[in-house]
C-alpha positions in Angstrom: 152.6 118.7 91.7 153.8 119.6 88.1 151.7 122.9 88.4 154.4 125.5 87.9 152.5 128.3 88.9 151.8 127.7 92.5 153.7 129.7 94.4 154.7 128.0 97.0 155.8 130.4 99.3 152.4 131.5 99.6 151.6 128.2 101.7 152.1 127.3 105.4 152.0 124.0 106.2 150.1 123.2 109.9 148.4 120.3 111.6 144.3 121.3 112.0 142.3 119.6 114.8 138.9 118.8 113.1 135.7 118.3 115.4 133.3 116.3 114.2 129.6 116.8 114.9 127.4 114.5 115.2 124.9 114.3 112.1 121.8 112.6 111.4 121.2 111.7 107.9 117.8 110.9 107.0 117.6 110.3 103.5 119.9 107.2 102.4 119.4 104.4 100.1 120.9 101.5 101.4 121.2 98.6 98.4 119.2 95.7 100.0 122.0 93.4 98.5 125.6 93.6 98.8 126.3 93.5 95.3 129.3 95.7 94.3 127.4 97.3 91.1 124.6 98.7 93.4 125.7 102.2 94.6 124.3 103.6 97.7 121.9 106.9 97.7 122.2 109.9 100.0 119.0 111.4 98.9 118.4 115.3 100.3 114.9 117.5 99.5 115.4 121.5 99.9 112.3 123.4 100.2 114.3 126.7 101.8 117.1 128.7 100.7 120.4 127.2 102.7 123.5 129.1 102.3 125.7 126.3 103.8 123.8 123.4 102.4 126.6 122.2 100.3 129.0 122.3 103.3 126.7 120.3 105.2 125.7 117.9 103.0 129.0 116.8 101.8 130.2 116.7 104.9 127.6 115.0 106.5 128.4 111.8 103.5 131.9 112.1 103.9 131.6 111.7 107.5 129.7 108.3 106.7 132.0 107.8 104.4 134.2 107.4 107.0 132.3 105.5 109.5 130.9 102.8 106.8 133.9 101.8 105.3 132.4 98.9 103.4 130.9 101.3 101.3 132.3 101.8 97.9 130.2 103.4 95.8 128.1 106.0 96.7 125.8 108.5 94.6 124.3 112.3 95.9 121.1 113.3 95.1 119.5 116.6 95.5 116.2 117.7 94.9 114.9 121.8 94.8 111.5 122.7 94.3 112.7 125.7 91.9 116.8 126.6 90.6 116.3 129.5 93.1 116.2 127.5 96.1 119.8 126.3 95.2 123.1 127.9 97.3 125.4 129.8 94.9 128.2 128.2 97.3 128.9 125.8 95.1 132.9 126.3 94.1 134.3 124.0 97.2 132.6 121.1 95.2 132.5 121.9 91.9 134.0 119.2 90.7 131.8 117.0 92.4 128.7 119.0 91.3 129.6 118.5 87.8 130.3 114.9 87.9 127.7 112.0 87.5 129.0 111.5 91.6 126.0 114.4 92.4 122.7 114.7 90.7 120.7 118.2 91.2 116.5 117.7 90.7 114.5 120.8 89.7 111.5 119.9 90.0 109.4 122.8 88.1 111.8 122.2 85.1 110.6 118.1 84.9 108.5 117.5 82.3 105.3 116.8 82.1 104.9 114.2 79.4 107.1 111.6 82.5 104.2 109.6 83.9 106.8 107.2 85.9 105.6 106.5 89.2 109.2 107.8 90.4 108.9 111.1 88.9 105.1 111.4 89.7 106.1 110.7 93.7 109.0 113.7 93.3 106.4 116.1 92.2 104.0 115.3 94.8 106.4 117.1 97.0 105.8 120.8 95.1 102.1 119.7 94.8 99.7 122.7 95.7 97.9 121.4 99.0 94.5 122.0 97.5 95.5 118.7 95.3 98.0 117.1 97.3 95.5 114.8 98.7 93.8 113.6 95.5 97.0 113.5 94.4 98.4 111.6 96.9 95.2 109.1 96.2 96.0 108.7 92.6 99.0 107.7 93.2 98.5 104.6 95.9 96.2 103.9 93.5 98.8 103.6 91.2 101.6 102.0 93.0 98.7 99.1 93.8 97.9 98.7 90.2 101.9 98.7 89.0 103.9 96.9 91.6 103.9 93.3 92.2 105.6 92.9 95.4 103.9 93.3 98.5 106.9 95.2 100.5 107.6 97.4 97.3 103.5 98.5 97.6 104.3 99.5 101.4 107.4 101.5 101.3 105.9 103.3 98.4 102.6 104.0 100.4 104.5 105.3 103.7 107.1 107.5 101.3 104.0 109.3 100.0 102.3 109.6 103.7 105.8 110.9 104.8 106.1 113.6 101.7 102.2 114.6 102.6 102.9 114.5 106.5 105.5 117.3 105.9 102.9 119.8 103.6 100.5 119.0 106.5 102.2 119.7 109.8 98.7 120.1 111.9 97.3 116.5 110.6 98.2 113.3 112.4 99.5 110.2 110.7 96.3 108.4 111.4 94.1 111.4 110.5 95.9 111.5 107.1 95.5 107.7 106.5 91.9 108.3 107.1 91.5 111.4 104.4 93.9 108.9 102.3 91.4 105.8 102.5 94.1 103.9 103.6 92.3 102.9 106.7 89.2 101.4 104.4 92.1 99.2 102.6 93.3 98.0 105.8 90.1 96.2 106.6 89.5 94.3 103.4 92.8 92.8 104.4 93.2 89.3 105.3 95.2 90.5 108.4 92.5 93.1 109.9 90.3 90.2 109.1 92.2 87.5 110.7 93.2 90.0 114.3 89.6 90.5 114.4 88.4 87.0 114.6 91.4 86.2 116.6 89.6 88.8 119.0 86.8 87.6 118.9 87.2 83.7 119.2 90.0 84.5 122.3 86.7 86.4 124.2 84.5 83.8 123.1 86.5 81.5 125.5 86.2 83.3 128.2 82.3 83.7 127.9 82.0 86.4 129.7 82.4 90.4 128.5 85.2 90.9 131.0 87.3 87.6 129.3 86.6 89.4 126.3 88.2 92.6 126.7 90.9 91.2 128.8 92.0 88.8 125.7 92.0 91.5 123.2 93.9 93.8 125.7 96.6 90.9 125.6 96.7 90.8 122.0 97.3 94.6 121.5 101.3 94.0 122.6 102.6 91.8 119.5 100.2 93.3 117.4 102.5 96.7 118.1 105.4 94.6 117.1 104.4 93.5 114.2 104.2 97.3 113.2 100.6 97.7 113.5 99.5 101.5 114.2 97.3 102.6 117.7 94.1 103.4 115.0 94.4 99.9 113.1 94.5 98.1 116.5 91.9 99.7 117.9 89.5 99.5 114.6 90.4 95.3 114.3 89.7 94.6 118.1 86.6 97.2 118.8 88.7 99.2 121.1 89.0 102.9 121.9 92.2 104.5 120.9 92.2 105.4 124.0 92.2 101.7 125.4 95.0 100.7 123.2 97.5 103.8 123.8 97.2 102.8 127.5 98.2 99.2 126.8 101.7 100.6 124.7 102.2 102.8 127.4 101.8 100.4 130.2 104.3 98.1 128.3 107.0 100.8 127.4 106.9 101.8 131.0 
């Protein structure tokens, strides 16, 4: 209020009724602990020219901002494919755009000499799709070699089937873990091993085909809880796809 060259007859004060839309934010980091050093992420990728993108983000975390008030710190990340792609409507947050608050990723200006996992996993994104899938080999290769923890290995592996899923609209998640190998992995597992014999010893009881198929029918249910997909259940039991698609059905109905 010391600024002596604001006129201040040029102003009107008013009360503004602001509606609020309803947003969906996809990409946020939440810490997994509630330590008060970890900040959280709101993480946005922007493959097309966006005029209003600023607007939108910024209000979409401030909004959340709002709702999650147990949130303290908070960082912005933004990732472009080239400086192009980036909106020139930058002045109503330029002071946040220019602070460590808000982080801008150009991805065909990263060098090449990184070979972090991280950065390797951003790049895949710009990837041409001729390589995309070797690439996307290399790197679960990678993040198997590297990581330690189990739950670590799996997010990493479903972040780079998500980034793939988007260059390849017309493949399915299960036809892209195929081309991936991913289904091959699955079965040297102790779990595809262990469902299978658990199918197998449940029909043996039964000693008949029928008692069979019913028992593995009645395992399909928690095996979709635990967060098995249609194609791994149906590969562990020796069911169609088919077979198992009508059990999930049956039970969401």
């Amino acid at each position: 209020m010391r600024d002596t060259t604001v006129n201040v007859n040029a102003y009107e004060f008013v009360s503004v009724e602001v509606k609020e839309t309803a947003f969906r934010i996809d990409g946020v980091f939440i810490p997994t602990n509630e330590s008060i050093d970890q900040p959280l992420y709101f993480v946005e990728v922007q493959f097309q020219l966006d005029s209003v993108f600023y607007r939108r983000f910024f209000a979409e975390i401030f909004v959340y901002l709002r709702q999650n008030q147990s949130v303290n710190h908070w960082r912005a990340v933004v990732i472009y494919p080239q400086r192009s792609l980036e909106p020139s409507d930058r002045q109503p947050y330029e002071l946040l755009l220019n602070s460590p608050q808000v982080q801008c990723i150009y991805l065909d200006e990263l060098g090449t000499t990184d070979n972090s996992l991280q950065i390797a996993i951003v790049k895949l994104i710009i990837e041409k799709e001729e390589t995309a899938i070797d690439k996307g080999k290399e790197l679960i290769l990678q993040a198997r070699q590297q990581l330690v923890d189990e739950a670590t290995k799996k997010q990493i592996v479903e972040l780079i089937e998500t980034i793939l899923l988007y260059k390849f609209t017309q493949l399915s998640r299960e036809e892209l873990e195929k081309m991936l190998g991913i289904d091959e992995e699955f079965k040297k597992t102790r779990m595809y091993q262990s469902i299978k014999q658990d199918g197998l010893e449940e029909g043996r009881q039964e000693g008949r085909q029928e008692g069979r198929q019913e028992a593995k029918l009645e395992a399909v249910p928690r095996l979709l809880l635990l967060g098995l997909s249609v194609e791994q259940i149906a590969t562990a039991l020796d069911l169609t796809v088919e077979q198992v698609q009508q059990v999930a059905e049956n039970q969401s109905g």
